[in-house]
N, C-alpha and C positions, 0 to 999 in steps of 0.2 A: 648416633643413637643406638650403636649393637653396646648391648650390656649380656654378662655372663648370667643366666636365671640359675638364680639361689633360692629356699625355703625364703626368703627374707622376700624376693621377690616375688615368688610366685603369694605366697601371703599378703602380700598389700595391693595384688593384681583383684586375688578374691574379692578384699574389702573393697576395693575402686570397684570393680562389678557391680560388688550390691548396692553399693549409694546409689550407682547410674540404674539398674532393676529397680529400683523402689519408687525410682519418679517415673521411669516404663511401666511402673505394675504391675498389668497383663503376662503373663509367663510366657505364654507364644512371644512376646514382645523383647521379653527377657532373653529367650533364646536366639531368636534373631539378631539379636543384639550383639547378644558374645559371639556367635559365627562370624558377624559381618565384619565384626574390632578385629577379631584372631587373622580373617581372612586381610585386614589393613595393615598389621601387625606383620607379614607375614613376608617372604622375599621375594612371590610373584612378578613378573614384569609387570602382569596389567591387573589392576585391584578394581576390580566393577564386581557387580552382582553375578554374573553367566563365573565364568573362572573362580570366583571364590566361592560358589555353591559346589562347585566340580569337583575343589581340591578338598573340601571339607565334609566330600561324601563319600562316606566307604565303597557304597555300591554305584557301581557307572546307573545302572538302573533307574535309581534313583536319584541322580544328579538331577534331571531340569525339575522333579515336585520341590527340590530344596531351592532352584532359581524362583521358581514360581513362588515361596514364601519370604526368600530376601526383596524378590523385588515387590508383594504385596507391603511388608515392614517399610519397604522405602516412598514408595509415591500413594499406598493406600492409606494404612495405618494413623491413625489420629493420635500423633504425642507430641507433646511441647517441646520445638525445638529449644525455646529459651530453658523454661526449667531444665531440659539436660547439657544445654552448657553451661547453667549458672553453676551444677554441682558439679562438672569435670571442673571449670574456672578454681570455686573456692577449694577444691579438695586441691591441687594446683598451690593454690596462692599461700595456702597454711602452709605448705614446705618454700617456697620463694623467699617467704617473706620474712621465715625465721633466721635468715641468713643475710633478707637485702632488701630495702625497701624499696617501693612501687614508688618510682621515679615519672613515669610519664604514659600517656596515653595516644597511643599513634593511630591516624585514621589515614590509610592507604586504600588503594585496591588493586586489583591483578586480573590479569585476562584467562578466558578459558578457554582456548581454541578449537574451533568448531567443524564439519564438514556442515554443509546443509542447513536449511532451515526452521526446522523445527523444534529443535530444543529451546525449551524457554529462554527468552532473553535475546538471543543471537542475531547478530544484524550484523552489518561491516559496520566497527567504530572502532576507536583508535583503545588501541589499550600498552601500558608500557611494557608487558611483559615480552610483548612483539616488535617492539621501539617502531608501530607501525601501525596505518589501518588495516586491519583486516576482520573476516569471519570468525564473531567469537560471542561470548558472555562476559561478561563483568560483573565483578560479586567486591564490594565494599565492607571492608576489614577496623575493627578495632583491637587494637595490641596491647599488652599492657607490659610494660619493661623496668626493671631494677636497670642496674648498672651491666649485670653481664647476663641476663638472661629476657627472650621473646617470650611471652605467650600470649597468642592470639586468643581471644573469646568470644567473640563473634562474627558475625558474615549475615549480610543482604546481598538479593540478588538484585541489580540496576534491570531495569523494566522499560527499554525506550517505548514513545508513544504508537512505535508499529504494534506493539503489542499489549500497551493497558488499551490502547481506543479501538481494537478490534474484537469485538465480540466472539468471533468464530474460534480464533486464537486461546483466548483466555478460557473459553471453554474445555479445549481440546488439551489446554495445558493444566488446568483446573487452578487456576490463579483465584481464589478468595474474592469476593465482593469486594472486599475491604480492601484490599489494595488497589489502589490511584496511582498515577502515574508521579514519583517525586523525584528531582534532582539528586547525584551525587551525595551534594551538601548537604540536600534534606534526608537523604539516608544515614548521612553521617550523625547529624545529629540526633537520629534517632536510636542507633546502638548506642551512643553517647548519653542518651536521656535513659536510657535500659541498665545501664553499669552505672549510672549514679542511685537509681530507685534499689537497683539488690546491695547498695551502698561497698562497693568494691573497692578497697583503699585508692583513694585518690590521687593523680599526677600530673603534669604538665600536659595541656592537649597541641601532638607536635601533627602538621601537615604538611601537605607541598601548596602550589600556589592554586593547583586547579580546587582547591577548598579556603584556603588560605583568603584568596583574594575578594571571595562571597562574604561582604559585609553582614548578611543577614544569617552566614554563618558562624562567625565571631561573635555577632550578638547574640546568638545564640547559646554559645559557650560560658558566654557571661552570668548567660540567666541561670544556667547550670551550676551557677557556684563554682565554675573552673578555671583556671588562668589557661593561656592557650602561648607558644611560640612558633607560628604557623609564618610558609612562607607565603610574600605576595611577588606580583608582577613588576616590571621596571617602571611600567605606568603607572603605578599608585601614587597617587597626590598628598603633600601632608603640609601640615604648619611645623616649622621645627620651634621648639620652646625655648626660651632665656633663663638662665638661671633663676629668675623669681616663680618661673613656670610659664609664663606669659606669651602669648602666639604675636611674635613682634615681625614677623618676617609674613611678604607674599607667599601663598599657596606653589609649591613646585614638586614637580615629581622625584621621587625615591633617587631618579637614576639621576636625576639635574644636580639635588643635594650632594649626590656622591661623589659624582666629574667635580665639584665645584672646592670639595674640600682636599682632592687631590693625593697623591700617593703618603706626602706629607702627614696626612690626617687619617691615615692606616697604619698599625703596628699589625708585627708579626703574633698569629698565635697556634702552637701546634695543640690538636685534638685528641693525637693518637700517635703512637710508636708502629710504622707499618713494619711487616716484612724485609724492608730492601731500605726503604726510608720511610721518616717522617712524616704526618699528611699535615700540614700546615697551611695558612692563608695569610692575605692579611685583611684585616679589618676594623670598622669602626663601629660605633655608638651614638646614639641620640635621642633625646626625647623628644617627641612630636604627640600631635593630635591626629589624625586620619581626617581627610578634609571635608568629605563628603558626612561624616559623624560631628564634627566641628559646625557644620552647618546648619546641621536640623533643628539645632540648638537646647536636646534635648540632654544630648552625650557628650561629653568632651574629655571621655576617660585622657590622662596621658598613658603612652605606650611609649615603648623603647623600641628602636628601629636599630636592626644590628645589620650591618653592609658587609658584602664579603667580594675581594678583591682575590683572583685566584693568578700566580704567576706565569700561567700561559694566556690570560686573558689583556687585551688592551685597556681594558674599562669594569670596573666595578658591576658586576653579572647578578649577583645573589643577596636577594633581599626578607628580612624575617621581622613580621611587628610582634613583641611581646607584652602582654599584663602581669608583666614584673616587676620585685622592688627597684624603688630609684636609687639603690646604694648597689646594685648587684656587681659583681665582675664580670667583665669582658669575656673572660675564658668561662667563667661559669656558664654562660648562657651559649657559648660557642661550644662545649661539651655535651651539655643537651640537644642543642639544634640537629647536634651532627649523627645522633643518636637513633632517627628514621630512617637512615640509608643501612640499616640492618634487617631490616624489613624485605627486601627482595632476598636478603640470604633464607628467612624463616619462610617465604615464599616457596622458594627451591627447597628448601627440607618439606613442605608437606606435599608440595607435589613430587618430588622425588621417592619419597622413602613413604608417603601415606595415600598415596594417589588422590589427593587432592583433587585433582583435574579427569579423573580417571571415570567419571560417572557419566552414563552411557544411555540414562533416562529423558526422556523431554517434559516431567512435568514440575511443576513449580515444588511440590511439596515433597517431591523426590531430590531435587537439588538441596535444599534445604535439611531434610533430612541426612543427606551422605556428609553434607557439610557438618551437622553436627556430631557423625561417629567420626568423622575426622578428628577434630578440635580436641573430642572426649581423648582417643588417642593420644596426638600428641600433648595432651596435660598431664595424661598418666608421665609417659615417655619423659617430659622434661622435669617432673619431679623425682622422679629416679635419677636423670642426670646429675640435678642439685644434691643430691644426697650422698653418691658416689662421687661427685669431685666437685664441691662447695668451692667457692669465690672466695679468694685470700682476702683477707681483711684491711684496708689502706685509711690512711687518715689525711688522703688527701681532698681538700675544698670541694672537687665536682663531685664528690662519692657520697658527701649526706643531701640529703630529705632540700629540694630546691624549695626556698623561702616562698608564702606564697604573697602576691600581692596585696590583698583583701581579706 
């Protein structure tokens, strides 16, 4: 992300400003603003409020009155986190997209590791960033990706019930009335219902299985108008279908289906040209119903069930149900899927280089807030990257616009 500043640059830095000022309004708000970005922007090890008020004050003097108003802007300050990530997103997506269409919508999350108790959210729970449980927060991410480029655009923070059902807590952390205690899932779908209402060009919604496998999250997605290729569990149940469509076969699990069609019933497909080699699998295809949706007898979408056989493994491990066409390619839908495991890299660039994780407040509205001069940040950041070294142009199959189902 280091780019040389040119008149070119520093000029569309202006204009990115003022979009984000004019939904701040307030000039104190504005100013804070540009100090807090400069101070993210900037090559400090640690990018919190105390250090980036310090380095951004001429006078030692006066260094903690300028802590005391980054961090009033951050946990006091009443401004719409969403309006100022909807205008970093689309200032963003008008240079992405001139070059690459908005392919997919990824819903991950990542941990925030923590000392101590008191920062909103924090409890011992398992988070991947730590491939472990430990002391952290967890804040659930919607991404939105072309073929060669992340950019994330929004973030919740997950709210276990130690801390919506405790009054003392929610006080002290000033968590809104309005928030209730919801699942993962139900968070996901709710950035997901926020990026279709500012009508954000549309993509495939990709997950892992801890989302993936919440049936009432997939129907969810549905109602959203979006086709989803999220993974599920080895236990997931399904009808496989006959060529006429017809559920002619007993109820069995994902992983029984797969053992049962055998190495046989796996081809080879590679996703990507690595470094050293190839990342390749093999896998298969099918359409089913989900069985538990087949039941209720209200749904009986068919989906495609794409199986993935990895060559260090004994058994078929990796399972994905899709609301995709019934003509699609194999590889087509195996270039997408694979296409969320980028996500942990855009993970490490904002906590690396934006101090994502770097916020050092315990209240709700202060978490919230740093996350969205984060976001604003890196959308400036990656639309500069897009302009200085644009994505070559290919005409190959996985690189257009995935057909949608419906």
């Amino acid at each position: 992300m280091e780019f040389q500043v040119d008149v070119g640059v520093e000029r569309r830095a202006d204009e990115f400003f003022d979009r984000v000022g004019r939904v701040l309004r307030n000039k104190k708000r504005r100013a804070s603003f540009a100090v807090y970005a400069m101070g993210l922007f900037g090559d400090a090890e640690r990018k919190s409020a105390e250090p980036i008020a310090a380095r951004a004050c001429a006078d030692p003097d006066h260094a903690d009155a300028a802590h005391q108003r980054l961090l009033h802007f951050l946990s006091v300050s009443r401004w719409s986190d969403r309006d100022v990530r909807r205008e970093a997103a689309c200032y963003a997506l008008d240079v992405l997209t001139e070059r690459e269409p908005v392919q997919t919508w990824i819903i991950d999350d990542t941990g925030f590791l923590k000392q101590g108790t008191h920062s909103v959210g924090v409890q011992r729970q398992y988070t991947g960033s730590a491939g472990k449980v430990t002391n952290c927060q967890v804040g659930v991410s919607l991404t939105l990706a072309t073929l060669t480029e992340h950019l994330p655009i929004d973030f919740e923070l997950y709210l276990p019930r130690s801390w919506t059902d405790d009054r003392a807590r929610r006080r002290e952390a000033r968590i809104p009335d309005s928030v209730v205690f919801k699942t993962k899932p139900q968070l996901a779908l709710g950035v997901l219902r926020r990026a279709v209402e500012d009508d954000l060009p549309r993509g495939v919604v990709l997950a892992d299985s801890g989302y993936g496998n919440d049936g009432a999250f997939r129907a969810g997605i549905r109602e959203l108008g979006l086709d989803y290729a999220v993974e599920v569990q080895a236990s997931t149940c399904v009808y496989k279908l006959d060529a006429q469509g017809n559920c002619r076969t007993q109820r069995r699990s994902v992983r029984d289906l797969a053992t049962q069609l055998g190495r046989r019933g796996f081809r080879r497909v590679t996703w990507r040209e690595g470094t050293k080699k190839s990342l390749s699998a093999r896998f298969a295809m099918r359409r089913v119903v989900v069985a538990h949706e087949r039941a209720d007898g209200d749904h009986r979408e068919h989906v495609w069930l794409l199986m993935e056989w990895r060559d260090d493994e004994s058994k078929p491990t990796k399972f994905h149900l899709a609301t995709l066409p019934d003509n699609l390619p194999m590889k087509y839908l195996v270039n997408f899927v694979k296409q969320r495991w980028r996500t942990e890299r855009m993970y490490e660039d904002l906590k690396g280089e934006l101090g994502l994780d770097h916020f050092e407040g315990r209240r709700f509205p202060g978490w919230h807030h740093h996350v969205s001069a984060v976001l604003c940040c890196n959308a400036f950041l990656t639309s500069e990257r897009v302009r200085r070294f644009p994505p070559a142009r290919t005409g190959t199959p996985h690189t257009r616009p995935l057909p949608r189902a419906a």
